[in-house]
Backbone as a chain_set.jsonl record, in Angstrom:
{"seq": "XXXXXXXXXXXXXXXXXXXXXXXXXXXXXXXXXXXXXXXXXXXXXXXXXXXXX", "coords": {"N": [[-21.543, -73.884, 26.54], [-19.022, -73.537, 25.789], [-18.801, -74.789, 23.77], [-20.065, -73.548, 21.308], [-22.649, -74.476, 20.83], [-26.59, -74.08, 20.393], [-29.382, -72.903, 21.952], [-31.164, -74.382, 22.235], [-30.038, -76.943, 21.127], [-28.458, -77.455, 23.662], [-30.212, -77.521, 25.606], [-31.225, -80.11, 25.266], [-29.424, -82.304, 25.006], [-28.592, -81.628, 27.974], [-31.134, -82.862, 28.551], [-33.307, -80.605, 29.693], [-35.635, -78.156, 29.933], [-35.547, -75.724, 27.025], [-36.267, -73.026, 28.321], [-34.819, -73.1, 30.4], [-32.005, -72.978, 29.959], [-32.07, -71.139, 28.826], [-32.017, -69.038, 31.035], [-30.07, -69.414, 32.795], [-27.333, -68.956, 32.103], [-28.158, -65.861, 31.748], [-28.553, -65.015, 33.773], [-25.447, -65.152, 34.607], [-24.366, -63.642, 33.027], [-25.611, -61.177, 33.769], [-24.186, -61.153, 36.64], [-21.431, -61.139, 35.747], [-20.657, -59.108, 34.135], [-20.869, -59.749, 31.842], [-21.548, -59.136, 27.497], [-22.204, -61.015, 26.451], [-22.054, -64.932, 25.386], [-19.49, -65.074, 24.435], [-17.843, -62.808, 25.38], [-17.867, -64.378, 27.965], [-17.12, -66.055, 27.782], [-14.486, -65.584, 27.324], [-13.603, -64.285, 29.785], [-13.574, -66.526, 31.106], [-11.528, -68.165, 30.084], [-9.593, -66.988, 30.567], [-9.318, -66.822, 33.355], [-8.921, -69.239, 33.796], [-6.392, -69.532, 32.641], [-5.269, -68.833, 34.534], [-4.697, -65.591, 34.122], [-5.302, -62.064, 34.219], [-7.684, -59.883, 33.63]], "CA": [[-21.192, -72.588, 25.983], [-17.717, -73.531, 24.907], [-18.972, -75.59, 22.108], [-21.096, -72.889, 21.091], [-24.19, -75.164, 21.084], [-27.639, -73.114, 20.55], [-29.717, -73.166, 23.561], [-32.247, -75.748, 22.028], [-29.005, -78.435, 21.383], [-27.6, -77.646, 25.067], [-31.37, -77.866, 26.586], [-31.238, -81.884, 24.769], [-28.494, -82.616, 25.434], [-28.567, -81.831, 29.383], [-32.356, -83.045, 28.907], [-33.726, -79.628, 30.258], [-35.726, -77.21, 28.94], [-34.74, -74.401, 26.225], [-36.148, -71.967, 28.927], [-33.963, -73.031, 32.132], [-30.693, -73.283, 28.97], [-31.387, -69.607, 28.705], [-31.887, -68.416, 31.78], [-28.465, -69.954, 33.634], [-26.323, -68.116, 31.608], [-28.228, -64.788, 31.232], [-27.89, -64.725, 35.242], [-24.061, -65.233, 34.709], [-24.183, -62.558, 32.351], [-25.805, -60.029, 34.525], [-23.065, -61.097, 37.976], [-20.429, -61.411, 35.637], [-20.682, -58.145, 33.818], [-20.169, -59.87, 30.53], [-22.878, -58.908, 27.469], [-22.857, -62.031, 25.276], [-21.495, -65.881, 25.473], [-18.299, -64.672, 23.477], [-17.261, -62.533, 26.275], [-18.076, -64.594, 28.827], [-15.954, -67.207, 27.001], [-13.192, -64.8, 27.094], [-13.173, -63.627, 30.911], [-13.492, -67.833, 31.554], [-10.731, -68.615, 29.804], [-8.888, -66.19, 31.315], [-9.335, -67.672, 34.981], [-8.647, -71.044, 33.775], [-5.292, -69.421, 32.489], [-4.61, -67.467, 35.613], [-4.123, -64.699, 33.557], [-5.656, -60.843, 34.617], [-8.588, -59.636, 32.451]], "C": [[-19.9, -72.668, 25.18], [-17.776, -73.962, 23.725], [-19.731, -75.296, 20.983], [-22.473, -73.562, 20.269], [-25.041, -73.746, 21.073], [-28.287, -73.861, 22.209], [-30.774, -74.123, 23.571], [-31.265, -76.979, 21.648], [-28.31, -78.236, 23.03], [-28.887, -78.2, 25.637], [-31.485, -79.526, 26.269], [-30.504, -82.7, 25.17], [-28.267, -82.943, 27.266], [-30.067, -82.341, 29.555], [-33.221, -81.833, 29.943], [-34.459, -78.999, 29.363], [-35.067, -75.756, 28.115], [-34.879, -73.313, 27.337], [-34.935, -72.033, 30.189], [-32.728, -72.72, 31.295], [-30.392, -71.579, 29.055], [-31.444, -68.44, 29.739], [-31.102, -68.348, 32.588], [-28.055, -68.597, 33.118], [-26.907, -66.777, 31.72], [-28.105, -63.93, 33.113], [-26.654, -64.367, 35.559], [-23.782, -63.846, 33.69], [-23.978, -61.734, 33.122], [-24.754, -59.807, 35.62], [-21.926, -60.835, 36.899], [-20.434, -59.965, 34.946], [-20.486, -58.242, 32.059], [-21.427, -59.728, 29.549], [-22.777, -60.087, 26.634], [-21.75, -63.618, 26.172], [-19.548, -66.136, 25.248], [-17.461, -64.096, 24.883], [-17.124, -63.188, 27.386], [-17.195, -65.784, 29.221], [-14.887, -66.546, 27.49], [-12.545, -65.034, 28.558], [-12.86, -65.882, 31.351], [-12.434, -68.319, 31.296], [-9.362, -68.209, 30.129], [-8.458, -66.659, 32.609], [-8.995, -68.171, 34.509], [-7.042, -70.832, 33.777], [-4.714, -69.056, 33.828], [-3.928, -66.211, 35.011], [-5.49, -63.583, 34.008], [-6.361, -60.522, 33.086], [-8.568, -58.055, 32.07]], "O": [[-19.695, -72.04, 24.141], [-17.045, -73.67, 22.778], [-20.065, -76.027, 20.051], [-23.078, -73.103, 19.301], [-24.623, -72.662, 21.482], [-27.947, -74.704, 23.04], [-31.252, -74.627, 24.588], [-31.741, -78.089, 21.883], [-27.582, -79.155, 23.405], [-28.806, -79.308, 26.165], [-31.895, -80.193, 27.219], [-30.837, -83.775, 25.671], [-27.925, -84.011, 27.774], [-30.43, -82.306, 30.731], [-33.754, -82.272, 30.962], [-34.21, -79.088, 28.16], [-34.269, -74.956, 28.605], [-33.888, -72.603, 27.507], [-34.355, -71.079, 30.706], [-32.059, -71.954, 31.987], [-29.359, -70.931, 29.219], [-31.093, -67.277, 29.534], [-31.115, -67.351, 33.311], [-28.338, -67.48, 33.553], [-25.913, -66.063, 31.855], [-27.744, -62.811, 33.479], [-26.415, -63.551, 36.45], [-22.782, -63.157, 33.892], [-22.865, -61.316, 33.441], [-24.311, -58.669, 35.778], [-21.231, -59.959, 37.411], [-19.801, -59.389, 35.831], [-20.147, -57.369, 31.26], [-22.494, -60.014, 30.093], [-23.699, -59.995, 25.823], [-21.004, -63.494, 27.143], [-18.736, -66.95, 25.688], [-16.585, -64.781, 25.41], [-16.213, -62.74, 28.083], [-16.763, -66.27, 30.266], [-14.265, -67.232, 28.301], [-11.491, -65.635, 28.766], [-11.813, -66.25, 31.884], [-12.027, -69.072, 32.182], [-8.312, -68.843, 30.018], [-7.272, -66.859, 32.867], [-7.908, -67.607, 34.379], [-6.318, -71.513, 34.503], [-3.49, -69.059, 33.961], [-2.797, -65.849, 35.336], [-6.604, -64.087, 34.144], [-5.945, -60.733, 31.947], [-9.244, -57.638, 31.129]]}, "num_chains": 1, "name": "protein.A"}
């Protein structure tokens, strides 16, 4: 996600399919409350900082 890869170069890459590529994340979406990759980026990078979202 950080390298904003599509979900048919991440599924190659990890040798998986495009469907499992897009169903991870859209799980993490839904728990995380975030609606796209962008945000999801955001709140992540956030933790990493220890900084309050």
């Amino acid at each position: 996600m950080a390298e904003e890869l599509s979900n048919q170069a991440v599924a190659a890459r990890l040798h998986l399919s495009r469907r499992t590529v897009e169903t991870h994340p859209s799980a993490v979406h839904r728990r995380s409350g975030t609606p796209s990759r962008s945000a999801l980026d955001l709140v992540m990078t956030r933790a990493a900082c220890g900084t309050a979202g």
